[in-house]
Structures are given as structure tokens and as C-alpha cells.
C-alpha atoms as an extended CHARMM CRD file, in Angstrom:
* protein
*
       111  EXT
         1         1  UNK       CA             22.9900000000       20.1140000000       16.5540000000  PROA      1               0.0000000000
         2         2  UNK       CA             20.4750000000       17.6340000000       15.7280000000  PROA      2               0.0000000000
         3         3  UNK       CA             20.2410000000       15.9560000000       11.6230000000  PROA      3               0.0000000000
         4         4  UNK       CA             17.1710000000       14.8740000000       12.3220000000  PROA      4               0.0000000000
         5         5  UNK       CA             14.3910000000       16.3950000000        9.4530000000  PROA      5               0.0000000000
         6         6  UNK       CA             11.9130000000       19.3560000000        9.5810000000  PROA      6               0.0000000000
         7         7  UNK       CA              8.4330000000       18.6110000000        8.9760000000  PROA      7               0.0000000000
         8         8  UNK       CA              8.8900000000       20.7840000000        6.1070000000  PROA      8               0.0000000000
         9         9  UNK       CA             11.4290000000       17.9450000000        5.1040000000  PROA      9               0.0000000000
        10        10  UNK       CA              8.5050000000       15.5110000000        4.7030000000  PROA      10              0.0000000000
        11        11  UNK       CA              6.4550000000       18.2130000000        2.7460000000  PROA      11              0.0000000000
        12        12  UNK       CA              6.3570000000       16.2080000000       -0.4370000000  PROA      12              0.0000000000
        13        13  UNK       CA              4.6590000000       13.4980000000        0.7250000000  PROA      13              0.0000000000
        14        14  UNK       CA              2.4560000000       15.3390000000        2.8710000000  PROA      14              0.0000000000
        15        15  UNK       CA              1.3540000000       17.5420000000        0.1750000000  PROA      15              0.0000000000
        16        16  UNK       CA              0.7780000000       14.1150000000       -2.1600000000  PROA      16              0.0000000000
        17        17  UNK       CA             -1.9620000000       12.6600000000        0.9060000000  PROA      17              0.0000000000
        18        18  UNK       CA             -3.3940000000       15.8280000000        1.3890000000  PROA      18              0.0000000000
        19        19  UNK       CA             -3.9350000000       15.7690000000       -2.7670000000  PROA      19              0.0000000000
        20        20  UNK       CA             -4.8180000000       12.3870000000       -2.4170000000  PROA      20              0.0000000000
        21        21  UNK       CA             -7.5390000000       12.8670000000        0.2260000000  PROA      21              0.0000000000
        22        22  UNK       CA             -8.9990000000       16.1740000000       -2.1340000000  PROA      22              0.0000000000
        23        23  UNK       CA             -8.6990000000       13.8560000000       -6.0380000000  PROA      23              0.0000000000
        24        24  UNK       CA             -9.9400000000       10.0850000000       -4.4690000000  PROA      24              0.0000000000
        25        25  UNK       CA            -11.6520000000       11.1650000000       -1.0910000000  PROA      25              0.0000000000
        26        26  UNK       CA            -14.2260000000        8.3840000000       -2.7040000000  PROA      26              0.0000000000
        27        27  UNK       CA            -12.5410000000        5.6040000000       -1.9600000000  PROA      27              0.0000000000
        28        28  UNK       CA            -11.4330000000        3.5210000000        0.6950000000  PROA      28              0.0000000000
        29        29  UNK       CA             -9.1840000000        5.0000000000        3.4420000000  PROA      29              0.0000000000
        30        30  UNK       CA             -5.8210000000        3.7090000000        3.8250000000  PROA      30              0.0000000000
        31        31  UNK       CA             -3.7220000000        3.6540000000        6.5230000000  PROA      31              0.0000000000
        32        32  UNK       CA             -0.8710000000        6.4060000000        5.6740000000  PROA      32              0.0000000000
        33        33  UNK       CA              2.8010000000        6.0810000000        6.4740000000  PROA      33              0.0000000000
        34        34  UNK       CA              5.2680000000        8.6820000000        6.0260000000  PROA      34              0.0000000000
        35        35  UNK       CA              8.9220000000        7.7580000000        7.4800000000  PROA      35              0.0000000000
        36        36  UNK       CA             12.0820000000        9.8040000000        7.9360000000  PROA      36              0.0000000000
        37        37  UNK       CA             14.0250000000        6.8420000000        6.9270000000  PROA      37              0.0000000000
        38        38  UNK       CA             12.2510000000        7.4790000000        3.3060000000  PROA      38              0.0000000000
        39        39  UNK       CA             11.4210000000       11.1890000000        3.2250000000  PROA      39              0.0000000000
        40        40  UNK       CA              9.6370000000       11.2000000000       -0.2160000000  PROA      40              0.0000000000
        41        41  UNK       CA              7.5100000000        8.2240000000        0.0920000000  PROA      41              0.0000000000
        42        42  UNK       CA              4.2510000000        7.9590000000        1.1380000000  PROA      42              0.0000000000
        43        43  UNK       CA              2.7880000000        4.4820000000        1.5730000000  PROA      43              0.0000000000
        44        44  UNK       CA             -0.5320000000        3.6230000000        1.3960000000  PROA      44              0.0000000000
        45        45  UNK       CA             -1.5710000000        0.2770000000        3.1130000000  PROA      45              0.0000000000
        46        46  UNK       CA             -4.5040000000       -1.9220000000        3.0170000000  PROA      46              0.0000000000
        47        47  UNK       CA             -4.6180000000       -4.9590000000        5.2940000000  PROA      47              0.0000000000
        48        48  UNK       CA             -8.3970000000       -6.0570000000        4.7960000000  PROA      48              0.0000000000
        49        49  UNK       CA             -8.2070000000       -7.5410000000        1.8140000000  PROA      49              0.0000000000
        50        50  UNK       CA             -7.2170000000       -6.7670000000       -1.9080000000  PROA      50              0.0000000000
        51        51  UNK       CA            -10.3720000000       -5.2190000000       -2.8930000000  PROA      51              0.0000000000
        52        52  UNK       CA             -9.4850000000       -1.4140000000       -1.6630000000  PROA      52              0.0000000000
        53        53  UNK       CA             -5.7040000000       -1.4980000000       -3.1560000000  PROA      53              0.0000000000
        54        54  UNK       CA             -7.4470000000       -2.6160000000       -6.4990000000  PROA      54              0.0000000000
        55        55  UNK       CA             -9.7460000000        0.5180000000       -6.5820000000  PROA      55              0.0000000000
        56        56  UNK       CA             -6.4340000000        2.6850000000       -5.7360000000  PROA      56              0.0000000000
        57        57  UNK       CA             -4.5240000000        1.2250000000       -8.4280000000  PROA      57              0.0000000000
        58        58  UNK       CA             -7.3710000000        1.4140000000      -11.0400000000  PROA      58              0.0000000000
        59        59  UNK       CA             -8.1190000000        5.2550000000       -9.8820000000  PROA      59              0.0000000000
        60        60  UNK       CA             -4.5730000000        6.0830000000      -10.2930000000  PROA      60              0.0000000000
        61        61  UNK       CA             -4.3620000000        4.5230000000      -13.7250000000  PROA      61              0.0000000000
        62        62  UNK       CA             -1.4610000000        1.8100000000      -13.0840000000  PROA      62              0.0000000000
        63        63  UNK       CA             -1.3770000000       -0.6950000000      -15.1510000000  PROA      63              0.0000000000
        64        64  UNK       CA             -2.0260000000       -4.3270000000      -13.4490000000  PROA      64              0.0000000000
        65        65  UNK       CA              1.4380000000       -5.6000000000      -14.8080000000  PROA      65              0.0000000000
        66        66  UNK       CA              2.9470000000       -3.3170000000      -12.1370000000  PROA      66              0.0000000000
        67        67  UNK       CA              2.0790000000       -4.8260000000       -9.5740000000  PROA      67              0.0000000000
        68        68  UNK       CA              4.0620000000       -7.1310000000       -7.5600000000  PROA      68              0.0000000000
        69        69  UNK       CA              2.4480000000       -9.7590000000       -6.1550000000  PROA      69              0.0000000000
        70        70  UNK       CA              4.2720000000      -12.1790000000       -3.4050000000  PROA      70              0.0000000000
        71        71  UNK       CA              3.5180000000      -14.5020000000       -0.6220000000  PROA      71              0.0000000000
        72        72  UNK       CA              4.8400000000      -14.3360000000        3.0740000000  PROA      72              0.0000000000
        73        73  UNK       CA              4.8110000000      -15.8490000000        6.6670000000  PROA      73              0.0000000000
        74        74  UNK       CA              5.4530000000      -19.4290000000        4.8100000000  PROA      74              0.0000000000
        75        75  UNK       CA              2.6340000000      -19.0090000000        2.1580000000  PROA      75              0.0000000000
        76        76  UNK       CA              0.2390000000      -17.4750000000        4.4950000000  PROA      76              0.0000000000
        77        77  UNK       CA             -0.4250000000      -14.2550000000        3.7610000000  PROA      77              0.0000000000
        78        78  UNK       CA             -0.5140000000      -12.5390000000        0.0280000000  PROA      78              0.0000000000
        79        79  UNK       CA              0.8170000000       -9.0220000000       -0.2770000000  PROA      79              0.0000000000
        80        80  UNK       CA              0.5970000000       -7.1820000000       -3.8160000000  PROA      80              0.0000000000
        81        81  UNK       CA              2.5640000000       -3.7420000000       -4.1350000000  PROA      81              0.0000000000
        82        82  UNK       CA              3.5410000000       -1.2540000000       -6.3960000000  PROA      82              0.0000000000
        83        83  UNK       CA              5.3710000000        1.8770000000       -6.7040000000  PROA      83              0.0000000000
        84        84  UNK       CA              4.1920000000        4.6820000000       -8.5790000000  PROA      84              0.0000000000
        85        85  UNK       CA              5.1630000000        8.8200000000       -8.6380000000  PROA      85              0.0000000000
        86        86  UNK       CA              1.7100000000       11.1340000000       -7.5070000000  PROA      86              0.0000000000
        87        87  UNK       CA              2.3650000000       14.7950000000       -7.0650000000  PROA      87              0.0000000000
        88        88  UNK       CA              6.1450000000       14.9530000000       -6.8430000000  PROA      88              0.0000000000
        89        89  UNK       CA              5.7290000000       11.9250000000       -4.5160000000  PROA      89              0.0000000000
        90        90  UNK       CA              7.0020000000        8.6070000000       -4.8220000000  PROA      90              0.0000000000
        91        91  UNK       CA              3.9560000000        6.5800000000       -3.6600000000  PROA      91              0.0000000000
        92        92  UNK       CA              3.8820000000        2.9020000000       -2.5340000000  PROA      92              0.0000000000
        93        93  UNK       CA              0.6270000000        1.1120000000       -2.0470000000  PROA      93              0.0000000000
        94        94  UNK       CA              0.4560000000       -2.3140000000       -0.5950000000  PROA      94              0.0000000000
        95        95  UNK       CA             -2.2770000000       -4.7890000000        0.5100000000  PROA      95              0.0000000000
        96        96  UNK       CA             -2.3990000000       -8.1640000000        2.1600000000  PROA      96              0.0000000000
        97        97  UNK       CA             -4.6310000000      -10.8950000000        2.3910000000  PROA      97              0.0000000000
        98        98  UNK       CA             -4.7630000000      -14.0680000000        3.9320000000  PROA      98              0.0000000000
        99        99  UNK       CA             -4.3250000000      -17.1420000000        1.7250000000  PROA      99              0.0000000000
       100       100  UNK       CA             -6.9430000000      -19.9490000000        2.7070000000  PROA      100             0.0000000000
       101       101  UNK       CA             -6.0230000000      -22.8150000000        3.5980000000  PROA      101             0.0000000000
       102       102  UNK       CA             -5.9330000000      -25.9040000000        1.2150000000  PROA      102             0.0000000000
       103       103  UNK       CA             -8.5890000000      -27.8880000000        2.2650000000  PROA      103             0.0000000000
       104       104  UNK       CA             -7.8390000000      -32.2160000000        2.8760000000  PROA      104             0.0000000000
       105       105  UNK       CA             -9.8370000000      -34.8820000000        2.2090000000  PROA      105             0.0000000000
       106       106  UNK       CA            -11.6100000000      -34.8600000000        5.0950000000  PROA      106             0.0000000000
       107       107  UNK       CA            -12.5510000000      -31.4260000000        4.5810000000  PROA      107             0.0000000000
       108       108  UNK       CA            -10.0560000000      -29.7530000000        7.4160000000  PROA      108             0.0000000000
       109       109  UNK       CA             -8.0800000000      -27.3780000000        7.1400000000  PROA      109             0.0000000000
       110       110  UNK       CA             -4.3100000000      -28.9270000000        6.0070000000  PROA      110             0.0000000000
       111       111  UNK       CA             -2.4230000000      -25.8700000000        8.5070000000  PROA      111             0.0000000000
């Protein structure tokens, strides 16, 4: 006998996009990510910018001081997160954006 989950396992989360498609269906689509490793998360992720994650957070009324904000691949890339509970859900959003790079005298790119 297998211990892998149902699909009815990952109801929660399910049932918190499908929510989230009917409440914000307005604003920019994420790309979704439900896991068996986490089976009440749903992560939403952005990975065009900052922009879209900013109009999540705002339209589900989390404060900006909840957001993480972080740096990685050696300062080239900027990822914000948070965490946040939507519809029995525990929901993650994250977004990532590449940092530009600091510019040198000569006007080149220092990378």
C-alpha cells in the first residue's frame, strides 16, 4: 500500500486557487504550485517583475512590513515573499526580479 496523498488530500489548497481565481480573477495570473511535500500551501509565483506580486499583496490586504525581501544568485536577482492564510489555505506568494547592474565609469555594465 502506497502513502502517497489523494487529490482530495490537496483539497485545501485547491479550493483556496479556485477562490482565488472567482475573488481576484482581475489581476495578473500567477503561476500556481501545489506540492505533496507541503499539502496546505499554495504558492503563487511571479517571475516578471515585482509589479503583479504588489497588486496580490495589496488585494489581499497584507501589510508591506510582511514582506520579505532578499537577494540571490550573488546579488543578481531580487525575490520578495510572504506568507499569508486565504481560505483555510496557507498561501505563499513570491516574485523575482533582476537587479541591474551597477553601471562603471565608462558607462558598462560592472558584471
Amino acid at each position: 500500500m502506497s502513502d502517497a496523498l489523494t487529490l482530495d488530500e490537496l483539497a485545501v489548497p485547491l479550493r483556496a486557487l479556485r477562490l482565488l481565481a472567482a475573488d481576484f480573477g482581475h489581476l495578473p495570473a500567477p503561476n500556481a504550485h501545489v506540492s505533496t511535500i507541503y499539502p496546505n500551501r499554495l504558492e503563487l509565483s511571479f517571475h516578471d517583475g515585482l509589479a503583479d506580486f504588489e497588486a496580490w499583496r495589496d488585494a489581499l490586504g497584507v501589510a508591506p512590513d510582511a514582506v520579505e525581501c532578499r537577494e540571490q544568485g550573488g546579488g543578481r536577482t531580487r525575490a520578495l515573499s510572504l506568507i499569508t492564510e486565504y481560505a483555510g489555505a496557507v498561501l505563499r506568494l513570491v516574485a523575482y526580479r533582476d537587479v541591474p547592474a551597477p553601471a562603471t565609469a565608462s558607462g558598462r555594465d560592472a558584471r
